[in-house]
C-alpha positions as CSV (number, residue, x, y, z in Angstrom):
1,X,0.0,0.0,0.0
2,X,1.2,3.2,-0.5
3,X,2.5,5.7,2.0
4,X,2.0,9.2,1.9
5,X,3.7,12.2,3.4
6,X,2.7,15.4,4.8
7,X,5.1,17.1,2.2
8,X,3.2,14.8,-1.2
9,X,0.2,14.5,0.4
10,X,-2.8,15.7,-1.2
11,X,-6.2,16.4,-0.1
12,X,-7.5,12.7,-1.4
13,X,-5.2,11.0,-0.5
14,X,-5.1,12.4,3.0
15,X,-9.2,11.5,3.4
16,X,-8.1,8.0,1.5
17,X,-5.3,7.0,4.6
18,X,-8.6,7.9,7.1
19,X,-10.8,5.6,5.1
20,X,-8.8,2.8,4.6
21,X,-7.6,3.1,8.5
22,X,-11.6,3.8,9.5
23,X,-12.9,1.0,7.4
24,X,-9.6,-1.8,9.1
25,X,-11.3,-0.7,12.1
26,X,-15.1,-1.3,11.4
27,X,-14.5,-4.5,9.2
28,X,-11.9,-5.6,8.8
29,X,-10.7,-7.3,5.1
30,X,-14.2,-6.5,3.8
31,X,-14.1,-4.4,0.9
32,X,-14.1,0.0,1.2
33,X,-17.7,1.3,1.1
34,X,-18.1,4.8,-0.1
35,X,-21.3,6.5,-0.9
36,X,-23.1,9.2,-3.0
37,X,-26.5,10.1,-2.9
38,X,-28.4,12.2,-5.6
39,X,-32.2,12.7,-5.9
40,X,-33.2,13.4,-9.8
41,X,-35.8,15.6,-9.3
42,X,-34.5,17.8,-11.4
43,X,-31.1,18.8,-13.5
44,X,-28.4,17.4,-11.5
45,X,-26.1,20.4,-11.5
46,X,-22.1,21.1,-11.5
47,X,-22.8,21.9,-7.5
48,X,-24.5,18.4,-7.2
49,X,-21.3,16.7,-8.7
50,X,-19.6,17.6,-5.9
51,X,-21.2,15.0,-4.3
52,X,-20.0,12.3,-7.1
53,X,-16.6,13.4,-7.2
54,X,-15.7,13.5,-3.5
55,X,-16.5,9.9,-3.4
56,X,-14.8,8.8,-6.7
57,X,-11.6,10.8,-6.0
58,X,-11.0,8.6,-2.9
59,X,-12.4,5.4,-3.9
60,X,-10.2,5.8,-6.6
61,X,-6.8,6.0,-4.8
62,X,-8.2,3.4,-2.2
63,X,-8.3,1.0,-5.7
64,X,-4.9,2.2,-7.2
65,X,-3.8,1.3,-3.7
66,X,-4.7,-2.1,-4.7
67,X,-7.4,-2.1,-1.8
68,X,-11.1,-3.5,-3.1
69,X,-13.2,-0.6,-3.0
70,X,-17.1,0.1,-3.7
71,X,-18.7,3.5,-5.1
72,X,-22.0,3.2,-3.8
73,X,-24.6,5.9,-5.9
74,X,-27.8,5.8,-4.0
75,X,-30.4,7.2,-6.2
76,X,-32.8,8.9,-4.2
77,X,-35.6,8.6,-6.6
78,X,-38.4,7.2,-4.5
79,X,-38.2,11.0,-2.5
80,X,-41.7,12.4,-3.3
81,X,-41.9,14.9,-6.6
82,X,-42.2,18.5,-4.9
83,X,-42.8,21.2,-7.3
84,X,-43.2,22.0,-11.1
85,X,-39.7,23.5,-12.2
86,X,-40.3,26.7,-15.0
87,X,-41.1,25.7,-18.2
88,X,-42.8,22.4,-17.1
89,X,-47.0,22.4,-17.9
90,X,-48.2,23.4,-14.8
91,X,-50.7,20.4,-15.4
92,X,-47.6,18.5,-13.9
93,X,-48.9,19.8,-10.6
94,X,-51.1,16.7,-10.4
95,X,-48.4,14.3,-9.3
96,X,-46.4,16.6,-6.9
97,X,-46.4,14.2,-4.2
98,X,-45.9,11.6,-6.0
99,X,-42.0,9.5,-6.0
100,X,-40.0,10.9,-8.7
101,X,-40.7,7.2,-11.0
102,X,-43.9,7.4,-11.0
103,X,-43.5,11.1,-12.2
104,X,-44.3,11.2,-16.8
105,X,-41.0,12.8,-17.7
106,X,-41.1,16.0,-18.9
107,X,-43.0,16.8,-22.4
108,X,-40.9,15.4,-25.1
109,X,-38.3,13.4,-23.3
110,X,-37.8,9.7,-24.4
111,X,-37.4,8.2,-20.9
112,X,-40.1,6.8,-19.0
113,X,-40.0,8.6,-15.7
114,X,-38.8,12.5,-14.4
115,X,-36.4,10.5,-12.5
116,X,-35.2,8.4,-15.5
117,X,-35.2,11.9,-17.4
118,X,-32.9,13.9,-15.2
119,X,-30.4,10.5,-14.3
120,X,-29.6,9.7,-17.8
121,X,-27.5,12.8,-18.7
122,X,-25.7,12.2,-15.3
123,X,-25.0,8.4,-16.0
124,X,-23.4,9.6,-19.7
125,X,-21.1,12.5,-18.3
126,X,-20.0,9.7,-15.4
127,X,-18.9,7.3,-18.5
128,X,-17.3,10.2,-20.3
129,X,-15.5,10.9,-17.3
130,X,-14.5,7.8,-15.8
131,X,-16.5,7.5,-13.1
132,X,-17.5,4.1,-11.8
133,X,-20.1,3.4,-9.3
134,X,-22.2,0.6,-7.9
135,X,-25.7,2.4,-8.8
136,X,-29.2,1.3,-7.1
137,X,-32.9,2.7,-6.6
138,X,-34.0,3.4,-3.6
139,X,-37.6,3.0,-5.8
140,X,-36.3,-0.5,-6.2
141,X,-34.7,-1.2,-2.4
142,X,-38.3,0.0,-1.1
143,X,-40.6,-1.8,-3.3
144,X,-39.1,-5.0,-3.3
145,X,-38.7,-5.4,0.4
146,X,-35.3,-4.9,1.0
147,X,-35.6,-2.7,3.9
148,X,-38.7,-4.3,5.4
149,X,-37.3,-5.4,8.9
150,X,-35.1,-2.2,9.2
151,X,-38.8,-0.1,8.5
152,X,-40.6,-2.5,11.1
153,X,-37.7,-2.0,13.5
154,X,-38.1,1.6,13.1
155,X,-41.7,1.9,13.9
156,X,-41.2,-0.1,16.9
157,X,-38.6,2.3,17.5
158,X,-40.4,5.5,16.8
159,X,-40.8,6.6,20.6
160,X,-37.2,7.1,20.8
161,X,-36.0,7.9,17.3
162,X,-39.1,10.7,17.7
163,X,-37.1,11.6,21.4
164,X,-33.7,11.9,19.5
165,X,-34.9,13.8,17.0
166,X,-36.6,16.2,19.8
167,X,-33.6,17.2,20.7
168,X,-32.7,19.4,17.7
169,X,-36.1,20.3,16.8
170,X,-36.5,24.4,16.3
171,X,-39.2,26.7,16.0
172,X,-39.0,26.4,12.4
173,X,-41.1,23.7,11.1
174,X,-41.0,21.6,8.1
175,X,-42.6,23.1,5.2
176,X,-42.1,27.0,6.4
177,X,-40.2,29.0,4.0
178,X,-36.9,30.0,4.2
179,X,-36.0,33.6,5.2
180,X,-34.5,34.7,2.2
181,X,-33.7,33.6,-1.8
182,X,-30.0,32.7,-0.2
183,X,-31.2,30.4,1.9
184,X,-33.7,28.8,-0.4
185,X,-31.0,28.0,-2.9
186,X,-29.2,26.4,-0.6
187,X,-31.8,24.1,0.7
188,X,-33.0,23.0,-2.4
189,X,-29.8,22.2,-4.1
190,X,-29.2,19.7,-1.9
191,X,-32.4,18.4,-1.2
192,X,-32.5,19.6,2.4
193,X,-35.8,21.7,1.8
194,X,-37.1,17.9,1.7
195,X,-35.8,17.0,5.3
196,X,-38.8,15.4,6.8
197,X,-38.6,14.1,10.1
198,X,-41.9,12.2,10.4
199,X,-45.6,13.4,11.7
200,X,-46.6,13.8,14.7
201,X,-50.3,14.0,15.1
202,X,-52.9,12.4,17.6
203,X,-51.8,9.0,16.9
204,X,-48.3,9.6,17.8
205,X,-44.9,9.8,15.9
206,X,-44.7,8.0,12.8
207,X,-41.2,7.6,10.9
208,X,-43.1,6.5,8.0
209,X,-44.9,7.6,5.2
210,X,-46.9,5.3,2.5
211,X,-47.5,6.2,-0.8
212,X,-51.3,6.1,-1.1
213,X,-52.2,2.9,-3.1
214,X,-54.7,4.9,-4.8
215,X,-54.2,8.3,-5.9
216,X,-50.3,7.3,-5.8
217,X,-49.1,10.5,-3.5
218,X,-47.7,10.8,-0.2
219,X,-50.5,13.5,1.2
220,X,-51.4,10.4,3.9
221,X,-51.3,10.3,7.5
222,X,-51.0,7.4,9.6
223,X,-53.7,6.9,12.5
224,X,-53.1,4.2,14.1
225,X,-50.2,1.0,14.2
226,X,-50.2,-2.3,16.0
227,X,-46.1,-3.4,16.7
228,X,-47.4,-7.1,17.3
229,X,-49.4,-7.3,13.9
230,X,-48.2,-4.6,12.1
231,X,-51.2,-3.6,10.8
232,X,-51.2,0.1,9.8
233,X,-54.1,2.2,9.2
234,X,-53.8,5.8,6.8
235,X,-56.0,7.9,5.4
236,X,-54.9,9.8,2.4
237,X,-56.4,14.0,1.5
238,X,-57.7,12.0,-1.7
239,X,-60.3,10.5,0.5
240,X,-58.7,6.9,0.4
241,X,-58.6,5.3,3.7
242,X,-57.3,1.2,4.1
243,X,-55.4,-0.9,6.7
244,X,-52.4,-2.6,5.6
245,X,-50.1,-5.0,7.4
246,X,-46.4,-3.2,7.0
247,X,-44.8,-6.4,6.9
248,X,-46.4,-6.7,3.6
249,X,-46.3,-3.2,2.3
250,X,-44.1,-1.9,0.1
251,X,-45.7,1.3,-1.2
252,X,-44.3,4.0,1.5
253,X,-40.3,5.0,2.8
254,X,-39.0,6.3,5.7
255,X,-38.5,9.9,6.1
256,X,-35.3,11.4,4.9
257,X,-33.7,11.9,8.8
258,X,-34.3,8.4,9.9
259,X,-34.0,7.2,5.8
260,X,-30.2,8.0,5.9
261,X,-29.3,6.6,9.0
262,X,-31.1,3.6,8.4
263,X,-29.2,3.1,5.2
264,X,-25.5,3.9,6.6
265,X,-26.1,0.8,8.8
266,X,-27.4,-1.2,6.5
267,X,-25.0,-0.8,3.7
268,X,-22.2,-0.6,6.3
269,X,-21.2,3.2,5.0
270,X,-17.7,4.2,6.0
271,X,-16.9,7.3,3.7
272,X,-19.8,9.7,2.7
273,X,-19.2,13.6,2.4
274,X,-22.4,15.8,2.6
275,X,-23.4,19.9,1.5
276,X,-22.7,22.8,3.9
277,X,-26.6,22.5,4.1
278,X,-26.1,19.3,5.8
279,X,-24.3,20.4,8.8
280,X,-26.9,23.0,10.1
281,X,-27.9,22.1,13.6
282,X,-30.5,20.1,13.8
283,X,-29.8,19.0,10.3
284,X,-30.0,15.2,8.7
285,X,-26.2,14.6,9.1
286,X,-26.3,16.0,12.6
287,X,-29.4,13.9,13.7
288,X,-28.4,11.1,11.7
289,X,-25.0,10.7,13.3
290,X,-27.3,10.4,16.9
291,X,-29.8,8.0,15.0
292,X,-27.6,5.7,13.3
293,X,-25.7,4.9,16.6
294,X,-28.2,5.1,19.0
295,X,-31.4,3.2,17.1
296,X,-29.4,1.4,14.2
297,X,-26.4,0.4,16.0
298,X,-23.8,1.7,13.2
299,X,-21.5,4.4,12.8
300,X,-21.9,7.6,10.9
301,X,-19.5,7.7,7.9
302,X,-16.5,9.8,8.1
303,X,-16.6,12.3,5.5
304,X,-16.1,16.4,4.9
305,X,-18.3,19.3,4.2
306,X,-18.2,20.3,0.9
307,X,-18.7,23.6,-0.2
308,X,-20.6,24.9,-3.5
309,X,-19.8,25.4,-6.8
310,X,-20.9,28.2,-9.1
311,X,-20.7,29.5,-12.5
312,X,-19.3,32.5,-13.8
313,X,-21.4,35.1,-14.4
314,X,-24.2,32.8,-12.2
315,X,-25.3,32.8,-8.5
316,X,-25.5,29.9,-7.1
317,X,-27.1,26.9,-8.6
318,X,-30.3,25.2,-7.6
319,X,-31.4,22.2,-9.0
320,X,-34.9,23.2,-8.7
321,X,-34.7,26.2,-10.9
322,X,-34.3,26.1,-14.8
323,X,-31.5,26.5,-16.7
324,X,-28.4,25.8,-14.9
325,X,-25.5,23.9,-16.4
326,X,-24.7,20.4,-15.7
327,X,-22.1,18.4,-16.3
328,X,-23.2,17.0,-19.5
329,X,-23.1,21.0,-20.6
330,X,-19.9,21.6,-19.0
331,X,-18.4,18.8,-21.5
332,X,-19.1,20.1,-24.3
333,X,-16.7,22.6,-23.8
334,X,-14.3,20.7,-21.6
335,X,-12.6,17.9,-22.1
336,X,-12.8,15.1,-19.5
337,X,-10.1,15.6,-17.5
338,X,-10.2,19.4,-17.5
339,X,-13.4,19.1,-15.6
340,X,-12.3,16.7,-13.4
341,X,-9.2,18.7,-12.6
342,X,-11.6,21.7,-11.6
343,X,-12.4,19.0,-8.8
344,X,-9.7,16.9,-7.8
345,X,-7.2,20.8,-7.2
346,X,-9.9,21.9,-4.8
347,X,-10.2,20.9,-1.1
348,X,-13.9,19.9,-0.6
349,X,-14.5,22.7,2.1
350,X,-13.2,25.4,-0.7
351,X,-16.0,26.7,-2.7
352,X,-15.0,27.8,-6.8
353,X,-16.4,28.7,-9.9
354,X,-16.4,26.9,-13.3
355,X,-16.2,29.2,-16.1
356,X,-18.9,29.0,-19.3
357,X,-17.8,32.6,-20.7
358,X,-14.8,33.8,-21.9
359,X,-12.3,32.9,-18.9
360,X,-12.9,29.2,-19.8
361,X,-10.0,30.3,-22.2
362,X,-8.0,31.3,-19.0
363,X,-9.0,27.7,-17.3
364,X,-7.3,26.0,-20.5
365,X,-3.7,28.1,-20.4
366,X,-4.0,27.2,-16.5
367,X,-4.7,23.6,-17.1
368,X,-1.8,23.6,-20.4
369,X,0.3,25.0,-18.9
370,X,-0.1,22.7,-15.5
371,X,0.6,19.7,-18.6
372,X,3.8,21.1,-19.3
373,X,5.2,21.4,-15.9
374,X,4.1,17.7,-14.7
375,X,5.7,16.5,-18.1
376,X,9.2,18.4,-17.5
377,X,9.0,17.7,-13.8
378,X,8.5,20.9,-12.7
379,X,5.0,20.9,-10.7
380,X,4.5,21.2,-7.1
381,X,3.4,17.7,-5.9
382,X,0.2,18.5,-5.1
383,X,-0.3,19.7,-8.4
384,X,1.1,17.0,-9.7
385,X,-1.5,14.9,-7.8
386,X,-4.2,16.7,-9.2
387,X,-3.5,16.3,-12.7
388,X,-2.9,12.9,-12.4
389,X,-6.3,12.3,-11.0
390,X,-7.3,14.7,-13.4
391,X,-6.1,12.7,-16.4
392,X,-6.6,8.8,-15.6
393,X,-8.5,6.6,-13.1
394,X,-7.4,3.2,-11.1
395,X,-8.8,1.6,-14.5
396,X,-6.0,3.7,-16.8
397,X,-5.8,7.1,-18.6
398,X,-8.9,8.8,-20.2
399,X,-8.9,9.8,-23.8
400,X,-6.8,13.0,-24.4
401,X,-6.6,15.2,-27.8
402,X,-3.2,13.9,-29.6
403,X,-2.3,17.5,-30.8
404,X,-4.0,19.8,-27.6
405,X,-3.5,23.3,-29.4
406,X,-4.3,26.3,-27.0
407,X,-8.2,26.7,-26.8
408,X,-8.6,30.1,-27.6
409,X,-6.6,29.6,-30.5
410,X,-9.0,26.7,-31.7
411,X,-11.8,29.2,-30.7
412,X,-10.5,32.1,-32.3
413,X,-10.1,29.7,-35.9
414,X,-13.8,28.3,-35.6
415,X,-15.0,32.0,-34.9
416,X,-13.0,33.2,-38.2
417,X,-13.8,30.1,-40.8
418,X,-17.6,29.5,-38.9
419,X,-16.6,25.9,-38.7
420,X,-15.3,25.6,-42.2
421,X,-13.4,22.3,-42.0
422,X,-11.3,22.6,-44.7
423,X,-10.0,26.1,-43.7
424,X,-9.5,25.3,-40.3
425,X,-7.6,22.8,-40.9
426,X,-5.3,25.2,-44.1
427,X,-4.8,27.2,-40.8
428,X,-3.8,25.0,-38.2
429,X,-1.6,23.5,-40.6
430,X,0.6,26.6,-40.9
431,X,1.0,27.2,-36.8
432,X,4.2,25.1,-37.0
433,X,5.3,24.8,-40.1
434,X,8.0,22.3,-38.5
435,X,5.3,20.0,-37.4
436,X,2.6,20.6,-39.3
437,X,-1.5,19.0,-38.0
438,X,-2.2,16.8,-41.0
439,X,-5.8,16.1,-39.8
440,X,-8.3,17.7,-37.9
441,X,-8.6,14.2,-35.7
442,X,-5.3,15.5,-34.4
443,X,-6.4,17.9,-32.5
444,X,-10.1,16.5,-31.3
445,X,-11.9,16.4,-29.0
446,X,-10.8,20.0,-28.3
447,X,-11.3,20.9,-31.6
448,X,-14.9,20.4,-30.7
449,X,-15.1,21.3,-27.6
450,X,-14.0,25.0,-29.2
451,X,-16.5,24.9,-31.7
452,X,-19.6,23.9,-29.2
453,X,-18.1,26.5,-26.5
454,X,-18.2,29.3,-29.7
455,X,-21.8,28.1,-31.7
456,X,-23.2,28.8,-27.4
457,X,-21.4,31.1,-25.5
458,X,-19.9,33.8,-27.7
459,X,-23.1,36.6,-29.0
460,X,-24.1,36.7,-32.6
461,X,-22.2,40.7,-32.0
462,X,-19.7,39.6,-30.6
463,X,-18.6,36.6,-33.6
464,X,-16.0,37.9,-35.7
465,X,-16.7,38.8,-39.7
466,X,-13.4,39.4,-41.7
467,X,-13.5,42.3,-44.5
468,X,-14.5,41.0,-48.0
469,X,-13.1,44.0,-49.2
470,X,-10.1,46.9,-48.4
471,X,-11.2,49.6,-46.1
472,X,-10.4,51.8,-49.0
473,X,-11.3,55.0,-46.7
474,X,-9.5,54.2,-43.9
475,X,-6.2,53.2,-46.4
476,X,-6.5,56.5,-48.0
477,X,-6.4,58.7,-44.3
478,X,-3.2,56.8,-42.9
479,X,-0.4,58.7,-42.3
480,X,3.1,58.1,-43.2
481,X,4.1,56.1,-40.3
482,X,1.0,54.0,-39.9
483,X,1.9,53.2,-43.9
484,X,5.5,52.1,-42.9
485,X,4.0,50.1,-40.3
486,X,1.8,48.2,-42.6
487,X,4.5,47.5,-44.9
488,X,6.8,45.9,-42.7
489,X,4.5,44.1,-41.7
490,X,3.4,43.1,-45.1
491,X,6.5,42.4,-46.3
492,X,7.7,40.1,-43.1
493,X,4.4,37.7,-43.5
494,X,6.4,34.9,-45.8
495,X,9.3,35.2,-43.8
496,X,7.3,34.9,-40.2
497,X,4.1,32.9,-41.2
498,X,3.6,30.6,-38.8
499,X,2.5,31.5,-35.2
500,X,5.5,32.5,-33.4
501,X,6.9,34.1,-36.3
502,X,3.5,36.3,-36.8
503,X,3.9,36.9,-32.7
504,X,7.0,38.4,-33.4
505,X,6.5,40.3,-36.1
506,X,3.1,42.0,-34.6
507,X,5.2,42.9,-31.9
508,X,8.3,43.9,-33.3
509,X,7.4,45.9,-36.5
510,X,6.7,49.3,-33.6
511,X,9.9,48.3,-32.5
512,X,11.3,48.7,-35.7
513,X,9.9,51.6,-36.5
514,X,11.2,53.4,-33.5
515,X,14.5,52.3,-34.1
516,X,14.6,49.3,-31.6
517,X,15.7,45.9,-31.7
518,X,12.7,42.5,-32.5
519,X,13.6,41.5,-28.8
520,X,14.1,45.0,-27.2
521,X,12.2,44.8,-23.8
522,X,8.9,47.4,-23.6
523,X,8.7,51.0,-22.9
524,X,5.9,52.4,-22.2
525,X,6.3,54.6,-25.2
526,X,6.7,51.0,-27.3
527,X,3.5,49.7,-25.1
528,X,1.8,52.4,-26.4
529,X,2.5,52.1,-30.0
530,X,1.8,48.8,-30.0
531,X,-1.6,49.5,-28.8
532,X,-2.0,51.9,-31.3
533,X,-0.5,49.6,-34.4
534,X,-2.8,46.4,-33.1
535,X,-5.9,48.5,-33.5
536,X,-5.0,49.6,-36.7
537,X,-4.9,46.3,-37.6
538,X,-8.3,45.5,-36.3
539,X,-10.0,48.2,-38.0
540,X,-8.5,47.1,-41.5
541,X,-9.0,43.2,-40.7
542,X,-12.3,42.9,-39.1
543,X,-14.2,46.5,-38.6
544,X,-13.1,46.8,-35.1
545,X,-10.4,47.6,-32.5
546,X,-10.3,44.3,-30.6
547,X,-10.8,41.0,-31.9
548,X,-9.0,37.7,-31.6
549,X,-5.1,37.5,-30.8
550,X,-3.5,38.9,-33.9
551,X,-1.4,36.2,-34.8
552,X,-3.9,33.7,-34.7
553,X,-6.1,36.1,-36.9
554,X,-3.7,36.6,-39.6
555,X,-3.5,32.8,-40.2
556,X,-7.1,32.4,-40.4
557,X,-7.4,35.3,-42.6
558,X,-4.8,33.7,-44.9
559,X,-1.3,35.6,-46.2
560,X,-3.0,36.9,-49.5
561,X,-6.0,38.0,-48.2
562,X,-4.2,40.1,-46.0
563,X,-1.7,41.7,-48.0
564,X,-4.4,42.6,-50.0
565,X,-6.8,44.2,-46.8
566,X,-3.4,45.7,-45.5
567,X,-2.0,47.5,-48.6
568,X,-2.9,51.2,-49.6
């Protein structure tokens, strides 16, 4: 096994040496459980996935440890459907209340249930990324029985689950609103606005709810149990009314703070993290780390807080609202292991943003140039960690592009040719004329990564349209210098056309003309005629005084084309 040091240590495998040292302790030679639970009730957003990756990062190094280890995703999706999201028919109203498969998907959507809807594009990004986990249905575990004695043991139980639970109760009751939109977001992208913990009502506390057997919703209330028979008697706000035995039942589920408990013992849980949500007093990790010991006889999982995730230019996400981005969106402009990077170089308690606008072009020079340090040796080691977990899994490495050209230089070519194949590829052919791409496939899936994160993210306005034509106008008012400029750099383009070579001569013909040598270091009086000689160039090239990097334009423009838009 391996060992690991304060000074390589990094934050997984730090948790990893508690789990594997937690889980001797509990049982011993049985294999490493840990755990994820996600409810589908709606998009399963990038904040959500904190929730996946935790988990996968450690089980991960517990198996490249050469230690069996089991990713355990619990889909919640027998919690009860609680609202209509925007954009849904409000007619979808009928079946709040109802467990998220037995919920009709949303219109036009080819799955069967709102659950199987909102897990499928979660399942796909997993595989893309992967990320393998042991995945079951808590719709399945319920209905089939599986929990039956640890539900009859809790009802006989319910006097003193219902005392431990006292104990935290506030004045705030289930079902009140939350004070303000901060906190609501919170609480609902986690689920928390659903922490139930039972009814109490003439009959007594009740850490079950059934599923009405005939209008299919959870709007029931329990009046009266027998322990010896287990004959349970509800009546439902549809009007239904029936006596069932409980050992027989399977249409009902624990609440959520004795549900997770309950399953921690059963599954034999050692490594679970949780939301900041989670950890409120009175909260279901708080109560269930009293339940679990003191009703189930297990032990609460070890496991951190983790903190949210947002998106630039977003507040925070909430599953519940429409519109954010999952990870399905996020890889379609990141490759694999960039994502997962964004995860595995953040402690789980450190909240951080993943970027859909323009500094995604920022998050790929970060994550290149992180590549070139780890291949010459030069990363810190916890960097070096990261990447590694970025970039492969206990299984072996994911799929990388062969040729990984800088993003926003791949952006800035699908902007200029609108996806032109044939163009693109006459351009990225002449960035190294030493090593030349011979086929796009080269330099995929970035390639397409660019093209989706340009088609969605970058404004009709802001695309860029090259002249057709001279700026015959504008030619005619230059001055003398602003011609010399212009012919330098027209007559340097054979000599320097490739992408360095355009580089420097962009920056070096101001240096020329002020008497300077190609690597004389900046003045501010050079800064500023640089300035003044790119926008020139803008103007002439595309109409405007920004645009993409220079170099890279020129390429895409192609040498004729712009001696021809560059000469008076």
């Amino acid at each position: 096994m391996a060992e690991t040091t304060p000074e390589t240590a990094d934050w997984v495998s730090r948790l990893a040496d508690d789990v594997i040292a937690e889980a001797e302790r509990r049982a011993p030679g049985k294999p490493v459980l840990c755990a994820s639970g996600i409810s589908p009730s709606g998009p399963i957003h990038l904040g959500n996935m904190r929730e996946i990756m935790v988990p996968h990062f450690v089980a991960d190094e517990i198996r490249r440890r050469g230690i069996d280890c089991v990713h355990l995703l619990s889909w919640d999706d027998y919690d009860r459907f609680r609202r209509v999201p925007a954009g849904i028919d409000p007619a979808w109203g009928e079946h709040i209340g109802k467990p998220l498969t037995a919920v009709p998907a949303p219109p036009g959507s080819p799955y069967a249930s709102w659950a199987e809807h909102f897990k499928a594009p979660l399942m796909a990004a997993m595989e893309e990324m992967g990320i393998e986990v042991h995945a079951i249905s808590q719709t399945a575990q319920y209905t089939s029985g599986v929990y039956r004695d640890r539900i009859l043991f809790a009802m006989r139980e319910r006097r003193r689950i219902d005392a431990v639970l006292g104990r935290y109760r506030t004045k705030k009751q289930d079902g009140e609103a939350p004070e303000d939109e901060t906190e609501r977001a919170e609480l609902e992208g986690s689920g928390a606005a659903g922490e139930d913990d039972g009814s109490s009502g003439s009959a007594g506390y009740y850490p079950y709810k059934p599923y009405c057997t005939a209008c299919g919703r959870d709007f029931t209330t329990i009046t009266a149990y027998d322990d010896e028979t287990t004959e349970m008697a509800y009546v439902c706000e549809c009007g239904h009314a029936e006596t069932v035995k409980l050992s027989e039942f399977n249409s009902g589920k624990l609440v959520w703070k004795v549900d997770w408990p309950m399953r921690w013992a059963y599954e034999g849980v050692v490594f679970e993290p949780s939301g900041v949500d989670h950890h409120s007093p009175g909260s279901s990790w708080v109560v269930g780390g009293q339940l679990v010991s003191e009703i189930f006889g297990g032990k609460q999982p070890i496991g951190p807080m983790y903190a949210f995730v947002g998106i630039s230019g977003m507040a925070k996400m909430s599953s519940s609202r429409g519109g954010v981005p999952v990870a399905a969106d996020a890889l379609q402009i990141m490759e694999a292991p960039l994502l997962r990077w964004l995860y595995a170089r953040r402690r789980p308690n450190q909240s951080f943003k993943i970027a859909f606008d323009v500094e995604i072009q920022r998050t790929y020079d970060e994550w290149d140039a992180l590549a070139r340090k780890v291949a010459a040796g030069q990363a810190q080691p916890t960097d070096a960690a990261a990447y590694g977990r970025a970039v492969s899994t206990a299984a072996g490495p994911l799929p990388a592009t062969p040729r990984p050209l800088p993003f926003r230089m791949l952006a800035s070519v699908v902007d200029v040719t609108t996806g032109d194949e044939a163009q693109t590829l006459r351009i990225l052919s002449e960035v190294d004329p030493d090593r030349p791409v011979r086929s796009l496939d080269e330099t995929r899936p970035r390639l397409d990564k660019a093209t989706r994160w340009v088609e969605t993210q970058v404004p009709a306005e802001q695309r860029t349209r090259v002249r057709t034509e001279p700026d015959a106008e504008l030619l005619a008012s230059l001055g003398e210098e602003e011609r010399a400029g212009l012919r330098l750099l027209v007559e340097g383009l054979g000599e320097h056309w490739s992408l360095d070579g355009l580089t420097a001569l962009v920056y070096g013909v101001p240096k020329m003309r002020a008497g300077l040598a190609m690597d004389a270091k900046p003045t501010p009086e050079l800064k500023a005629a640089q300035r003044a000689f790119f926008a020139l160039l803008y103007r002439l090239l595309v109409g405007g005084d920004t645009g993409p990097r220079l170099p890279t334009l020129l390429l895409a423009v192609g040498e004729e084309r712009v001696r021809r838009l560059l000469t008076p």
